[in-house]
C-alpha positions as CSV (number, residue, x, y, z in Angstrom):
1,X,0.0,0.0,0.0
2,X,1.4,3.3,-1.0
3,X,0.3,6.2,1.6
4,X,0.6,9.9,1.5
5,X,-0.4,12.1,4.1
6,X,-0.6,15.4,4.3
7,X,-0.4,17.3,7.4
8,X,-1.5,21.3,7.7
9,X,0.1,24.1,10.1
10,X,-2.0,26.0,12.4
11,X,-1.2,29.7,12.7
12,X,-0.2,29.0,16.4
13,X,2.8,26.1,15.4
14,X,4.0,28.7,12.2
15,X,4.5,31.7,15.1
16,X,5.6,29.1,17.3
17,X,8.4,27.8,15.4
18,X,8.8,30.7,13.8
19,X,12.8,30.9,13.8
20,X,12.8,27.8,12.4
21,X,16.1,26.8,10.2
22,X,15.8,27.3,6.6
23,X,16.3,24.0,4.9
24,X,18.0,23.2,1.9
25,X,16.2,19.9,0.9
26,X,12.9,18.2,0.7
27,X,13.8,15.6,3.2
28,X,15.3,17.9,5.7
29,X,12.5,19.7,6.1
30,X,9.9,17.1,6.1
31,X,12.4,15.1,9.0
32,X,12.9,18.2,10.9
33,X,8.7,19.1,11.2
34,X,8.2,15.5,12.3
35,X,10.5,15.4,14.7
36,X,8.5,18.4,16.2
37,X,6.1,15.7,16.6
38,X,3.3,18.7,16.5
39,X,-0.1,16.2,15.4
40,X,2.4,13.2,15.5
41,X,-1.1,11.2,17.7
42,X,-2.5,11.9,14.2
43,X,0.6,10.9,11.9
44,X,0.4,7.2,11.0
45,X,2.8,4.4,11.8
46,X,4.9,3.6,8.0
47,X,5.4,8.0,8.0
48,X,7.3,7.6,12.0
49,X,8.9,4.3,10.8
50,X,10.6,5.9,7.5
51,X,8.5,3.4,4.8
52,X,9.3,3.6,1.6
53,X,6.1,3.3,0.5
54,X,4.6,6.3,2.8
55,X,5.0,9.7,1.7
56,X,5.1,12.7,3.8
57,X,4.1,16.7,3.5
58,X,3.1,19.7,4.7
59,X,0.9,20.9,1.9
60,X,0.6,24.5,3.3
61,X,4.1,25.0,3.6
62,X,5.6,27.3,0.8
63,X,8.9,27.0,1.0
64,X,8.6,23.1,1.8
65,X,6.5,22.3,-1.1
66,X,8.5,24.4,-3.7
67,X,11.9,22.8,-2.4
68,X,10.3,19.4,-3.5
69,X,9.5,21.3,-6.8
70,X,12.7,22.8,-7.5
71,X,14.6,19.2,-6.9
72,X,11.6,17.7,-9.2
73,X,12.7,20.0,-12.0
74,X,9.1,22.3,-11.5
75,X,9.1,25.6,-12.4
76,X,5.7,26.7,-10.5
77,X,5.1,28.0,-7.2
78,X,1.3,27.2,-7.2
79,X,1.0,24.8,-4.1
80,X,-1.6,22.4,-5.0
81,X,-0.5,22.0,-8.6
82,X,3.0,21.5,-6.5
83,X,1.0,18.9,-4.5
84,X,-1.0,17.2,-7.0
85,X,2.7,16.7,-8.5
86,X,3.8,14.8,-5.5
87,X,0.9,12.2,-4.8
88,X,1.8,11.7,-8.4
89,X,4.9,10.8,-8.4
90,X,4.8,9.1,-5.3
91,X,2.3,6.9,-7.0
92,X,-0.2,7.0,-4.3
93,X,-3.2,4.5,-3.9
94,X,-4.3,5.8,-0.5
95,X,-5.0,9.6,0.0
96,X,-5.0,10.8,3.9
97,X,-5.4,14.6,4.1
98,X,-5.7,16.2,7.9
99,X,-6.2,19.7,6.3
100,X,-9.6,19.1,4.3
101,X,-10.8,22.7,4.6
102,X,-7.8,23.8,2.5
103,X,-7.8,21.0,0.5
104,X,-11.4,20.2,0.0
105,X,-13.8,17.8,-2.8
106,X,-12.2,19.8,-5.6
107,X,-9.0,19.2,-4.5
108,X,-10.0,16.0,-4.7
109,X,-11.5,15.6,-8.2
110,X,-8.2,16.7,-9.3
111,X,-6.9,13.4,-7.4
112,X,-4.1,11.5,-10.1
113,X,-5.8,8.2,-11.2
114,X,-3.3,6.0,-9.2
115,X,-5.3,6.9,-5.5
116,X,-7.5,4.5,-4.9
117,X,-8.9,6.0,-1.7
118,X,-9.2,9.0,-0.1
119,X,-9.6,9.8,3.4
120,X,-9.7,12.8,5.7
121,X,-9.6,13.8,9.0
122,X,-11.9,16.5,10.4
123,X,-13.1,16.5,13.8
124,X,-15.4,20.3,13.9
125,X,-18.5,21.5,12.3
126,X,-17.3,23.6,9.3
127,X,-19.7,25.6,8.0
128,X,-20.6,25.1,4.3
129,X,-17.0,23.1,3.4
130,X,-17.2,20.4,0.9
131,X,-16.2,16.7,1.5
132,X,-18.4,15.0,-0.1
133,X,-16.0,13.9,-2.9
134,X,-13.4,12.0,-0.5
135,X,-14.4,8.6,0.2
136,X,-14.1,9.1,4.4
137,X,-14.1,11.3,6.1
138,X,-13.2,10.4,9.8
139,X,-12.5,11.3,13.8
140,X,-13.2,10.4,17.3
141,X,-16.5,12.6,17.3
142,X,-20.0,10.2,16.5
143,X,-21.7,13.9,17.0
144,X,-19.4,15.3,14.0
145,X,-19.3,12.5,12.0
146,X,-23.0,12.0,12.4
147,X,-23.0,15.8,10.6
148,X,-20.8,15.2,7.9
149,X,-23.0,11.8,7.3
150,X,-25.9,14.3,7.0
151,X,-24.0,16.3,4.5
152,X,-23.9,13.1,1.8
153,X,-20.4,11.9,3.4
154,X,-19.4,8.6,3.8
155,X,-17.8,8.9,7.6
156,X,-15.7,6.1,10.1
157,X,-14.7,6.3,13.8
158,X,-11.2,6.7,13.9
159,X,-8.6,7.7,16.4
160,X,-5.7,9.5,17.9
161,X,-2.2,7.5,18.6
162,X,-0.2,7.2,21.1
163,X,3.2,8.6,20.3
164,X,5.9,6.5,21.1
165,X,8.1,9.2,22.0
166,X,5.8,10.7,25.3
167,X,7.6,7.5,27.0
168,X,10.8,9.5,27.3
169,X,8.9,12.7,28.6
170,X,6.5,10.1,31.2
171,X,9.5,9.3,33.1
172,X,11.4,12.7,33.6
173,X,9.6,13.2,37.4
174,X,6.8,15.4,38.6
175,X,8.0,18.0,40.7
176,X,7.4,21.0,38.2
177,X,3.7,22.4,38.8
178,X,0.9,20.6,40.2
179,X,-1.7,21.6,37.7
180,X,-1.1,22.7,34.1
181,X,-3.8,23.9,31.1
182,X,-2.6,23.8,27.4
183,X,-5.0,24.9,24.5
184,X,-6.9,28.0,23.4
185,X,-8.6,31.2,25.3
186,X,-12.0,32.1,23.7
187,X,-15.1,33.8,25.4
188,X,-16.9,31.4,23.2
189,X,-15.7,28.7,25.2
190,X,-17.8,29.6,28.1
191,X,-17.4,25.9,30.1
192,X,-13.4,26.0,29.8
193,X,-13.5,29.3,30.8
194,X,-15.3,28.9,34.0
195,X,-13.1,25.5,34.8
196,X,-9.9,27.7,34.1
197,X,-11.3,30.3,36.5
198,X,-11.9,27.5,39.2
199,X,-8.5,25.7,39.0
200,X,-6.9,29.1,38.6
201,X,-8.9,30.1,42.3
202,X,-7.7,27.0,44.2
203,X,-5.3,28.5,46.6
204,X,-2.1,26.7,47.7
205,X,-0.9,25.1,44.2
206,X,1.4,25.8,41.8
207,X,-0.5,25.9,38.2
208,X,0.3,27.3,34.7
209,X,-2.0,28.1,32.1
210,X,-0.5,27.8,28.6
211,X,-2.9,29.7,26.0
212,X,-3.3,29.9,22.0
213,X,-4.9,33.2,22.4
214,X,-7.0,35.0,20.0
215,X,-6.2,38.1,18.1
216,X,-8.2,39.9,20.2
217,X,-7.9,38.5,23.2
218,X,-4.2,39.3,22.8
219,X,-5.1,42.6,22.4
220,X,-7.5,42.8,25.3
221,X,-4.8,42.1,27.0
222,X,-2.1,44.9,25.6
223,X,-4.6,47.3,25.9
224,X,-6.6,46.6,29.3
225,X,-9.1,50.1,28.9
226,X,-9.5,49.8,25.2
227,X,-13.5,50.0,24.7
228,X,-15.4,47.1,23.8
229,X,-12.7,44.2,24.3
230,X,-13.5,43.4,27.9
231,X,-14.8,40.0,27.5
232,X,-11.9,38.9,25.4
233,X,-9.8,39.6,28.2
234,X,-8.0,37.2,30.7
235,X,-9.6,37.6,34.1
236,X,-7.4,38.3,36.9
237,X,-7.0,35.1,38.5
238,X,-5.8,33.6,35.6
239,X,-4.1,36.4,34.0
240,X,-1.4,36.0,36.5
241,X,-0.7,32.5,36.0
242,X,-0.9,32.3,32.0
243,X,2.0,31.7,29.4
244,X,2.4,31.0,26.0
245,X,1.6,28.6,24.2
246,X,3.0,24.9,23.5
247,X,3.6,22.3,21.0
248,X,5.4,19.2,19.9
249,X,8.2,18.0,22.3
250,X,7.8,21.2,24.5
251,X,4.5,20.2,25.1
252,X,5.7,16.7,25.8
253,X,7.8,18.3,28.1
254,X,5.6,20.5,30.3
255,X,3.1,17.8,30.7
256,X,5.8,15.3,31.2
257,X,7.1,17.8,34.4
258,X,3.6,18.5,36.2
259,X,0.8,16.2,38.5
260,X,-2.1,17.0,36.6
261,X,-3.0,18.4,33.5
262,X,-6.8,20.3,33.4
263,X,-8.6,19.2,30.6
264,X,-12.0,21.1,28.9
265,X,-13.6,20.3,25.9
266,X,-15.0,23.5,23.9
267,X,-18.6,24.2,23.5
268,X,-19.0,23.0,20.1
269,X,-18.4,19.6,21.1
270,X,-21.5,18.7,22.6
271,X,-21.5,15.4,25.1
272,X,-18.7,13.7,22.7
273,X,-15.1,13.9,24.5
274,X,-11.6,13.4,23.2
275,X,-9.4,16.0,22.3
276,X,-5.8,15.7,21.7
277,X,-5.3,16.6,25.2
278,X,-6.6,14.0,26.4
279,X,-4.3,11.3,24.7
280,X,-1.1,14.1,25.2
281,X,-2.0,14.1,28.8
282,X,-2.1,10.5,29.8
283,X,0.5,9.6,27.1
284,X,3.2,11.5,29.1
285,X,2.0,10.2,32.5
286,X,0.2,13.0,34.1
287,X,-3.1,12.8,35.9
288,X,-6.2,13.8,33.5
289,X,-8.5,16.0,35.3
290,X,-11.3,16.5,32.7
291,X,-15.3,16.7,32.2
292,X,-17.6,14.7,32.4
293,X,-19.0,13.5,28.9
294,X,-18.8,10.3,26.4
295,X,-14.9,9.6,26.4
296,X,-13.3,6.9,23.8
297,X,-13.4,2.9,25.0
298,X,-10.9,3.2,27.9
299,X,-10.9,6.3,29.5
300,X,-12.6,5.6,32.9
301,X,-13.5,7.8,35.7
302,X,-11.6,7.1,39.0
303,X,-9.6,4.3,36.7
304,X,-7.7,6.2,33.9
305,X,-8.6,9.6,34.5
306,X,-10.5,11.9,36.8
307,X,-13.6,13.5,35.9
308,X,-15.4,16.6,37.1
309,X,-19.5,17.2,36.4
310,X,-19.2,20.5,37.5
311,X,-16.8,23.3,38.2
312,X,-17.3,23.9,41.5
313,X,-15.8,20.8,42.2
314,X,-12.6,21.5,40.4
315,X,-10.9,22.9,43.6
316,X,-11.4,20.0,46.2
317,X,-10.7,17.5,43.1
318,X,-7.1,19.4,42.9
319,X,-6.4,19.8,46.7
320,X,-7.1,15.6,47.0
321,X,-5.1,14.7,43.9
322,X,-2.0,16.7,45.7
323,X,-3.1,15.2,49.0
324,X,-3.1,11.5,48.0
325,X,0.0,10.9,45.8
326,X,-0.5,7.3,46.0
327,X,-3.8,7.3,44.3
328,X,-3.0,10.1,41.8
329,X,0.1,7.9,40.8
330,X,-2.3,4.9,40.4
331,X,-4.7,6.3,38.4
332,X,-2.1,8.3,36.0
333,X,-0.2,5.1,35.2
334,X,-3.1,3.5,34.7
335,X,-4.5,5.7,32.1
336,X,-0.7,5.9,30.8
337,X,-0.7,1.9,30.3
338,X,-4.0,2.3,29.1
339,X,-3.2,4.5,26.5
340,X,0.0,3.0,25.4
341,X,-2.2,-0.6,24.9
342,X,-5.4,0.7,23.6
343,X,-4.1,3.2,21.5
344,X,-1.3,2.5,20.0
345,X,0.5,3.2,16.5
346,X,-0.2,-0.5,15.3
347,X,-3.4,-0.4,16.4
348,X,-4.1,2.7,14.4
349,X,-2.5,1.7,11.6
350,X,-4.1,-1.4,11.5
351,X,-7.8,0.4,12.0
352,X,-6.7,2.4,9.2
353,X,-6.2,-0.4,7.0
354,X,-9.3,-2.0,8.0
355,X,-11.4,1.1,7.4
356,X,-9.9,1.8,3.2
């Protein structure tokens, strides 16, 4: 089976890694961006393992994508001509695109006649997008994929990996932080919010929130008096605790360093639960505190993870989990082993196959 995936960049990773090195080959820079491992739960099992027969890309990249042309002997700079060029070449029979809103069902029709399959990944409602041309689209969400069923598309459960690489961060020690949050700041989120605001309140530990903030909750937060931006801004009892945001092996890291990692899913989600978070967190040994909801097969209240129904109940949850270190330690290896078994790369790869 010949595979190519394509992976996009959010806007958050491209100002993250912003002084990135400027390659001089194809390879290099495909080698270097996976060994960020930013999405690497998402990046299947021949791409990690160097296959022959898997192909690799970052179709949004400019500079990437017109290295690959240059060394092809391509004079364009149009990206998805530059793309089309590549699953080409590559002689692809299996399609797997994680950044279908860019590359969407005319993308698609374009397809070379050597894929045999296309798949995508999309796990949020997106508006009037088109995806009705690839032949799955999948995630971890029944609500979402029950929409895009409803829009005409053929849709499959599918899942997140562990990546091997979290085992070296699991085992660093734990005496960081007690509590860490990593994701985005929106006033949209309203049930995040309020759990940030709890954990943020509970007096006596030491907690960092890491945020992906929004243009204008940035500059809510430059410009404190600035009319009309007061709900974008950080309230005070997180606003003193915040930091930037993480991804790839500093993520790894941070989680790999701290007790507990705070989990919240965003509003759009409905009652389906998780998010990358979820997989990052137990993956590198921490304790997932998180809400209550319909988690995948395996992650357990009390067993794997901790749950909360409410936010007022944030706080005592915290003080006991840094109270009892014996049962925090139980349940985060737990959820670790469980995620290394359940969830592995060969069992992904081997869904994958079953599914196309």
């Amino acid at each position: 089976m010949r595979l190519f995936q394509n992976v996009g960049r959010t806007r958050g990773f491209r100002n993250y890694f912003s002084n990135a090195p400027t390659f001089q080959s194809f390879a290099e820079g495909a080698a270097w961006f996976i060994d960020t491992r930013f999405g690497a739960p998402h990046i299947l099992a021949p791409i990690l393992s160097g296959s022959p027969y898997a192909f690799y890309t970052n179709g949004d990249d400019g500079h990437l994508q017109r290295l690959w042309a240059r060394e092809h002997g391509m004079r364009v700079d149009d990206l998805e001509v530059i793309l089309l060029a590549q699953i080409e070449h590559h002689q692809a029979e299996i399609f797997y695109n994680l950044d279908p809103i860019r590359y969407d069902s005319s993308f698609v029709r374009k397809l070379p006649g050597c894929v045999k399959a296309s798949v995508c990944w999309r796990a949020a409602p997106s508006g009037n997008v088109d995806l009705g041309d690839y032949d799955l689209v999948v995630c971890n969400f029944p609500s979402i994929l029950q929409d895009w069923q409803q829009k005409g598309c053929k849709v499959a459960y599918f899942f997140p990996a562990h990546d091997p690489i979290m085992d070296a961060y699991a085992d660093l020690g734990r005496d960081n932080l007690d509590l860490i949050f990593i994701g985005g700041f929106s006033r949209h989120h309203a049930h995040r919010v309020a759990a940030l605001r709890a954990a943020a309140s509970t007096p006596g530990i030491r907690a960092r929130l890491h945020f992906e903030d929004s243009r204008l909750t940035r500059l809510a937060n430059l410009l404190p008096y600035f009319p009309g931006l007061g709900s974008y801004r950080h309230p005070k009892e997180i606003r003193v605790i915040r930091a930037g945001p993480l991804y790839g092996r500093d993520l790894y890291a941070a989680i790999g360093a701290t007790k507990i990692v705070l989990n919240g899913a965003v509003d759009m989600a409905g009652d389906d639960r998780g998010n990358m978070r979820c997989f990052e967190a137990t993956g590198c040994g921490a304790l997932l505190l998180t809400d209550a909801g319909i988690y995948p097969d395996g992650f357990v209240d009390q067993e794997t993870m901790v749950v909360y129904s409410s936010t007022d109940q944030i706080p005592g949850l915290i003080k006991r989990l840094i109270a009892d270190v014996s049962w925090t330690e139980c349940v985060a290896r737990a959820g670790r082993a469980m995620v290394r078994d359940r969830y592995g790369k060969d069992r992904q790869w081997a869904r994958f196959r079953e599914l196309i």
